[in-house]
N, C-alpha and C positions, 0 to 999 in steps of 0.2 A: 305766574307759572301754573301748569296744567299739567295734572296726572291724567296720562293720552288713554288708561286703561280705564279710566271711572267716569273720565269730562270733567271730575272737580277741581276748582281754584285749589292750589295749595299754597301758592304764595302771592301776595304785591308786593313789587317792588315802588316804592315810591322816593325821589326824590327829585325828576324833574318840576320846573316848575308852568311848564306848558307841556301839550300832547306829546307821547311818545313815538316815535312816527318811523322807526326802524331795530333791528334787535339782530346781534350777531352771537352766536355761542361758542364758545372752546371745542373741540372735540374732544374731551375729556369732561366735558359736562358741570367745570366747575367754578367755571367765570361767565360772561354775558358782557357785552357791549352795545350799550342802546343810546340812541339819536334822539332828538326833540326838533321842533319847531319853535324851542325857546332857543335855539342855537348852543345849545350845550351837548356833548357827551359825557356819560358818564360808564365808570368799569364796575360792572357788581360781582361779589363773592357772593356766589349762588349757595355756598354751603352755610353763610352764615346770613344770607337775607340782608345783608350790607352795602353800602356803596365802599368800594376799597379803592378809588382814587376817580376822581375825576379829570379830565385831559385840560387842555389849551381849548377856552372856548373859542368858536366860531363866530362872524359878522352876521350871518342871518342862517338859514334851516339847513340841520343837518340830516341830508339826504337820505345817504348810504353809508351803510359799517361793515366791516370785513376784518376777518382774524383770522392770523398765519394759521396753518396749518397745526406748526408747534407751538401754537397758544403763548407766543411771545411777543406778536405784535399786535398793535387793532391799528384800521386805516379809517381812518373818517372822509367822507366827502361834502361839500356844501354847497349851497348856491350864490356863497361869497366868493364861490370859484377857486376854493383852495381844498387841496387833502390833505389830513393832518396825519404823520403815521405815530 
């Protein structure tokens, strides 16, 4: 994560275990949904720098991520040709 007004890192998140390769955010600013080429997603609690659940992994890279508006759903997409919501 990146403070937009300084350019500094303020946070990693880590817990994929290959590149991160998509990132969706809440509009409330306080969850994140990110994608890998290790075929997994993962849902992070941005206020506590955690992973707070991880979904149904994927057969191979997960592409695209998207969250509802009201921060209640995330949609995965993959190149095993499935979305997961």
């Amino acid at each position: 994560m990146w403070d937009l007004a300084t350019g500094a890192m303020t946070h990693a998140l880590i817990g994929h275990s290959d590149a991160g390769y998509t990132v969706a955010v809440t509009n409330d600013g306080t969850r994140a949904v990110t994608g890998s080429n290790g075929n997994t997603a993962i849902v992070w609690d941005l206020s506590a720098d955690r992973t707070s659940r991880k979904p149904a992994d994927h057969q191979k890279w997960v592409r695209a991520v998207a969250v509802t508006g009201d921060g209640t759903r995330a949609v995965t997409t993959s190149d095993d040709h499935t979305a997961i919501v």
